[in-house]
N, C-alpha and C positions, 0 to 999 in steps of 0.2 A: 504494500500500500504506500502510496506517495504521501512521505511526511515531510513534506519541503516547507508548509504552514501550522498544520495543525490536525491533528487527529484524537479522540480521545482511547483509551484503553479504558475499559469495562470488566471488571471479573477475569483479565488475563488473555483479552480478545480486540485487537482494534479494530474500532467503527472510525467510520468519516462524521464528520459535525454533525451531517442531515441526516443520520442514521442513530439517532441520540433517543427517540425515542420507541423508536423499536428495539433496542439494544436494553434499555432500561425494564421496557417488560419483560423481554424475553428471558434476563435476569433476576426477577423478582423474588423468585424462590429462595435467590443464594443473601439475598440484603433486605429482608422482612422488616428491620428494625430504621430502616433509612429509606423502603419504600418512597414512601408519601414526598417528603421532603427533595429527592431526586424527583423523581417524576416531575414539581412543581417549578424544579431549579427553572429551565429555561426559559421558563413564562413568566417570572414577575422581578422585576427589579427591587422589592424591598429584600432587606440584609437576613440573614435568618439569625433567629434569639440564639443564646449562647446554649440553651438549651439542645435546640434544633442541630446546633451547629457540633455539638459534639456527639450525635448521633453519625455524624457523617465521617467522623477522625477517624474511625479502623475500617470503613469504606474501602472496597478495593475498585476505585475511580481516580483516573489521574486523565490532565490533558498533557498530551506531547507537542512542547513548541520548541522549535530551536537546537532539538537535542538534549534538549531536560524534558524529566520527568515531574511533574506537580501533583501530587494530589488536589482535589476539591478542597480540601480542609485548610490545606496552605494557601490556594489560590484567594479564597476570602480572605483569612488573614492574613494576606502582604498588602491586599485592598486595603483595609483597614491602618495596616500599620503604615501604610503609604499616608491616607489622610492624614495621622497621625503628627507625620514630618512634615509638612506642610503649615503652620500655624497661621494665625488671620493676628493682623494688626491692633495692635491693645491701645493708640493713640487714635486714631485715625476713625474712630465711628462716634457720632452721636455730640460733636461738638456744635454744630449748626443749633440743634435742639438744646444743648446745654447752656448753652449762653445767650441762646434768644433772648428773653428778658432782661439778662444785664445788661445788654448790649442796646437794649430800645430805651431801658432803662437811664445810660446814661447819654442818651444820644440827645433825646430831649433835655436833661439837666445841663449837659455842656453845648450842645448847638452846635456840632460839629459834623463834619462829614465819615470822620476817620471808623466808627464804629460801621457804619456798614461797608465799607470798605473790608474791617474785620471780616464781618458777617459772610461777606461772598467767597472770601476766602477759606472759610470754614465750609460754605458750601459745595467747593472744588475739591475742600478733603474728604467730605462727604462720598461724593462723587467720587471719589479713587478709593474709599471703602469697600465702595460697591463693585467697581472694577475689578479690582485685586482678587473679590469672592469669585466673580465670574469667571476669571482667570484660573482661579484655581480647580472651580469646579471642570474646567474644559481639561485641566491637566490630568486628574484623576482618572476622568472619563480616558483619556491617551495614554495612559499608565495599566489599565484594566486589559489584561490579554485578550478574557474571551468575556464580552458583550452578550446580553440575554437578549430574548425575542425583541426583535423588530420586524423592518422591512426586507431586510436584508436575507437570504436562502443561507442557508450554512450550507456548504459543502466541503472543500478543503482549507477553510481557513484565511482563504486570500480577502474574503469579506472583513474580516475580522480586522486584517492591517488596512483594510483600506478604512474602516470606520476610526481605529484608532488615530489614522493618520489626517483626518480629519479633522479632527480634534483636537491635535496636539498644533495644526499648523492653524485654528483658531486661537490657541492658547497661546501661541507666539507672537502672533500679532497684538493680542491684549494686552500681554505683560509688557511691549513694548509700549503700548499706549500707554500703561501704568505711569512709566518714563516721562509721557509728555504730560501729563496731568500732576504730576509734581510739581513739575518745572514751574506749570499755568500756576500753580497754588503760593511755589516761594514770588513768583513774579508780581502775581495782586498784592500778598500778603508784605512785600518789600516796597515797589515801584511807588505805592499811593501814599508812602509816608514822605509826602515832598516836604523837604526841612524839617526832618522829623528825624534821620537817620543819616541824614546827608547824603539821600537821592534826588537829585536837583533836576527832575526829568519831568515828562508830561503828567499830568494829575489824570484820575479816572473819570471825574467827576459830568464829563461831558459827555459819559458813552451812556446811552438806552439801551442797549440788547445785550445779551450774553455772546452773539457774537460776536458784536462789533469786539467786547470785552478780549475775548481769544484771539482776535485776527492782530492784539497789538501785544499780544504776550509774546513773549522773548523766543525764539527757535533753540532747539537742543543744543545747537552751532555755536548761540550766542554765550553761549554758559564763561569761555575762558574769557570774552569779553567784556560781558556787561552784568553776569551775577555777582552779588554782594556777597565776601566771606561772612559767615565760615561756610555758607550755602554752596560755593561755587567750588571748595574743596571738597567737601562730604560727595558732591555729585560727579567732578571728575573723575573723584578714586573709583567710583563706583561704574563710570564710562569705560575706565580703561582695564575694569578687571576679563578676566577671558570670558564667563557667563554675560559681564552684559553689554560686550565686545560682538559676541556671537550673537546672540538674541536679537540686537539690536539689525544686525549683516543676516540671518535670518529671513524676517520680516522683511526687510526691501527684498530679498530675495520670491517672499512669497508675495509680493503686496505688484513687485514690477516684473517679476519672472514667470508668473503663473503655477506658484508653488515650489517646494523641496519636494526633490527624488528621493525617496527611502529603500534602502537595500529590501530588493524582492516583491516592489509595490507591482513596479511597471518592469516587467521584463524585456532586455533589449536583445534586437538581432547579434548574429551572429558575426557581419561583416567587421572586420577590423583591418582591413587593407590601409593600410595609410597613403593617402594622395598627396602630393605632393609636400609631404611633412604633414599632415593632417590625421589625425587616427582617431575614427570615432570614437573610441573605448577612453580614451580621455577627457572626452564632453560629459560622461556620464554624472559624474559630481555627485555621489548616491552619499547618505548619510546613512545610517544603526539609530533606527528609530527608539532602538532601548537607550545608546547615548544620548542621544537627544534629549531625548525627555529626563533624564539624569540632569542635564546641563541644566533644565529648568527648572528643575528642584531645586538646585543651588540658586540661580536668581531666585525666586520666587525666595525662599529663606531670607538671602541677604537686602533684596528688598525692602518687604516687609521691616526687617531692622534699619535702613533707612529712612522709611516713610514717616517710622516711629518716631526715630531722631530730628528730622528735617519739622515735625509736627511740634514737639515738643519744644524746638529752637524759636519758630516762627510764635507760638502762646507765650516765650519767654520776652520776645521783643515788642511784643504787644504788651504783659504786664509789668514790663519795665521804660515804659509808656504813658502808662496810665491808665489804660482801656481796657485793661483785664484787673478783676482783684488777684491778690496773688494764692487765692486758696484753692488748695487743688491742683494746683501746678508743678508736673518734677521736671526736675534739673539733669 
């Protein structure tokens, strides 16, 4: 049987994907005690209790990807301990809502612009909150070998990289947008403190829309130029580390190339005659969709600890301002 994708092994007999659940019945005798819970695996995306789940440990089911062998039991918990590594931003949620009041509060007692200014700025960390989950959740999704019911036919498994790969090349373009949505947040949260910080540059004060707002925020480009330390160091380091080096090279990749190749997505001919110094076998440019999505791991970690930092900086200059009180605030 062709296991170049994916096959599973059953009671010591490999089936193809699409053959999952005649395999399953025809089995039933030898796995009484995990019945129910196999049978139901394909069909529903919720996790199974820990209960369920260790009915399935001394299960004789494993899928074969790669040249490993997995059982069922490990393939959920690597899912799991995948989300695990992945943490969500402990700064970065629920700010917009937290300071609403203080901030209307002191907007009318001082009569100033500078508080919503604050405000919008909170709203674009908001907004990268929200990003970041989305991002992650698209990664988990690119991290999951084998995908349960959809649209998709199981047969050998090729379905399976192609949905992962999917996913993982939405998840690269997000977390790259993570990138630029920081950028918009230190840019509002700096640029409107004209004489305030000793940013002697255009005030907000004249824009209406949330676009007009974006179209005059700073390009990733501009960062060695015109970002205020300690902003402009915390976000270099982080340009020029290899994950968000890549990620970043990526994304243009998929955004103006019409995708990344992944080792075994799209299978190429045969020909490799080199024309006049020309060899197609060198155009290939295939990546290991398991590295890949490792490399995202790492961003996605050190991120997150950026975004935290960068958020935390930006509430520090605000209440050493005046705009913010200073309770509730770390350093």
């Amino acid at each position: 049987m062709n296991n170049e994708y994916m096959t599973f092994e059953i009671c010591g007999t490999l089936y193809k994907l699409s053959e999952y659940d005649e395999a399953i019945k025809k089995n039933q005798a030898t796995i009484p005690y995990c019945y129910e819970e196999l049978k139901e695996f394909p069909y529903t995306v919720r996790s199974l209790t820990n209960t369920n789940l260790e009915k399935i440990k001394e299960a004789p089911l494993f899928i074969l990807y790669r040249n490993l062998k997995i059982s069922f039991y490990d393939f959920l918990k690597d899912n799991w301990s995948f989300e695990d590594q992945l943490p969500l931003s402990t700064s970065t949620n629920g700010l917009e809502v937290y300071y609403d009041s203080e901030l209307a509060f002191k907007h009318i007692k001082n009569n100033d612009n500078y508080h919503s200014v604050i405000y919008e700025t909170f709203r674009v960390i908001q907004d990268l909150h929200y990003l970041i989950a989305t991002a992650r959740w698209a990664l988990i999704q690119a991290h999951r070998i084998l995908h349960f019911r959809s649209g998709l036919v199981w047969q050998d498994g090729w379905e399976q990289l192609w949905t992962r790969a999917t996913w993982l090349n939405n998840a690269i373009v997000l977390y790259d947008s993570c990138f630029d949505k920081l950028v918009q947040a230190i840019w509002i949260g700096t640029e409107s403190f004209v004489g305030k910080v000793g940013l002697n540059r255009t005030s907000l004060y004249d824009i209406k829309t949330i676009d007009e707002l974006y179209k005059k925020c700073w390009h990733r480009d501009d960062i060695p130029k015109k970002m205020p330390d300690p902003f402009k160091s915390m976000l270099s380091s982080f340009r020029c580390s290899n994950w968000g080096y890549n990620v970043s090279n990526y994304s243009q990749k998929i955004k103006h190339r019409g995708g990344m190749r992944y080792d075994g997505l799209f299978p190429f001919g045969q020909i490799s005659i080199a024309d006049n110094g020309y060899d197609p076998s060198a155009t290939r440019n295939t990546k290991d969709i398991d590295v890949v999505i490792s490399e995202l791991k790492e961003y996605h970690i050190a991120f997150v600890g950026l975004a935290d930092s960068v958020t935390e900086k930006l509430k520090n200059v605000f209440w050493q301002h005046g705009y913010l009180t200073g309770e509730d605030i770390t350093f």
